[in-house]
C-alpha angles and dihedrals in degrees: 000000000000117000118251109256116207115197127209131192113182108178101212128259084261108049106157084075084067090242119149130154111212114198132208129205160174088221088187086054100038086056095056091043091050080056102054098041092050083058086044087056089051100046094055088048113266138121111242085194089074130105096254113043088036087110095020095102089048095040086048097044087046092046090049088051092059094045093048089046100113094076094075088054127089119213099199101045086046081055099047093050082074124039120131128185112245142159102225112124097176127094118286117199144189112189141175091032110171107254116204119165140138125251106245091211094059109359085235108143117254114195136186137097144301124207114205135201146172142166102229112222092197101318126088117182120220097271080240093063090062089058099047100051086049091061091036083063100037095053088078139086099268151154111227098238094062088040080061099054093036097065089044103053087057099051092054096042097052102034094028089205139180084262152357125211127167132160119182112201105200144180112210119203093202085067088043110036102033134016118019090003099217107168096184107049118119116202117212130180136170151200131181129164127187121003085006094066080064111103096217084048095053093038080058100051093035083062091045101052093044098047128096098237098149 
């Protein structure tokens, strides 16, 4: 049974300026959400009745459902809308692309950038789909580890190309705001499959991806 979507669309206290927010969401499930952060707000001491938490469990269960959003995407269908046959055999990157994901351990979120290749063998993809893929994975709750992979294996399966390489560079706020409170660390992780387990292949995107070239 598909979930009852429940569309919203606030024009904003200053309209002439054309802004308007449209929200999307699961209202069944937003219901049962509202419930159980408003239980959330009462176990850590507050008091969800006054002025200021009276629309905290619905902001917060709309806001989940966005973040959570890439579970109702699917990579590889967002891949295939846009496959063109090309004969480009060079690496093709897409660097510097906006991470932002939740910590399944603590759902707490983790940020940064990924930084994405391939070597194309007779398909190129529209440069929008890579970034998209990137966020349908990372609206999830992730490690980045698995985010990493993840990006990766879609890209082969679908294009089926020479080569695969993806790093991801994050800051996690479970390590800076919790725990061993380490406000510097950067975490990087990485994947590659085909040319880009060459030496000489990943040199050369390692260089890309870190050079100034804009």
């Amino acid at each position: 049974m598909s979930p009852v979507m429940k569309h919203e669309n606030i024009m904003d206290n200053y309209s002439s300026d054309g802004y308007s927010r449209i929200d999307q969401y699961d209202e069944e499930l937003l219901e049962k959400m509202q419930k159980n952060y408003r239980e959330i707000l009462l176990h850590i001491g507050e008091d969800p009745e006054r002025e200021g938490l009276l629309k905290t469990p619905e902001r917060v269960a709309k806001a989940m459902q966005f973040l959570t959003h890439g579970y109702n995407s699917k990579p590889e269908e967002i891949l295939r809308s846009a496959l063109f046959k090309e004969d480009y055999r060079e690496m093709v990157i897409v660097k510097d692309i906006e991470v932002y994901s939740m910590c399944e351990h603590h759902m707490l979120p983790f940020y940064g950038k990924a930084h994405v290749a391939y070597i194309p063998n007779g398909y190129v993809v529209g440069l929008s789909k890579i970034p998209r893929i990137v966020d349908a994975f990372a609206r999830r709750l992730q490690v980045q580890e698995r985010l990493t992979t993840q990006i990766k294996e879609s890209i082969q399966n679908v294009l089926k190309p020479l080569g695969v390489a993806v790093v991801i560079e994050a800051h996690h706020l479970c390590m800076m705001m919790r725990g061993i409170q380490k406000q510097n660390s950067v975490t990087t992780t990485s994947d590659f499959t085909g040319a880009f387990r060459k030496d000489e292949t990943r040199a050369e995107f390692m260089h890309l991806i870190g050079a100034k070239l804009h």
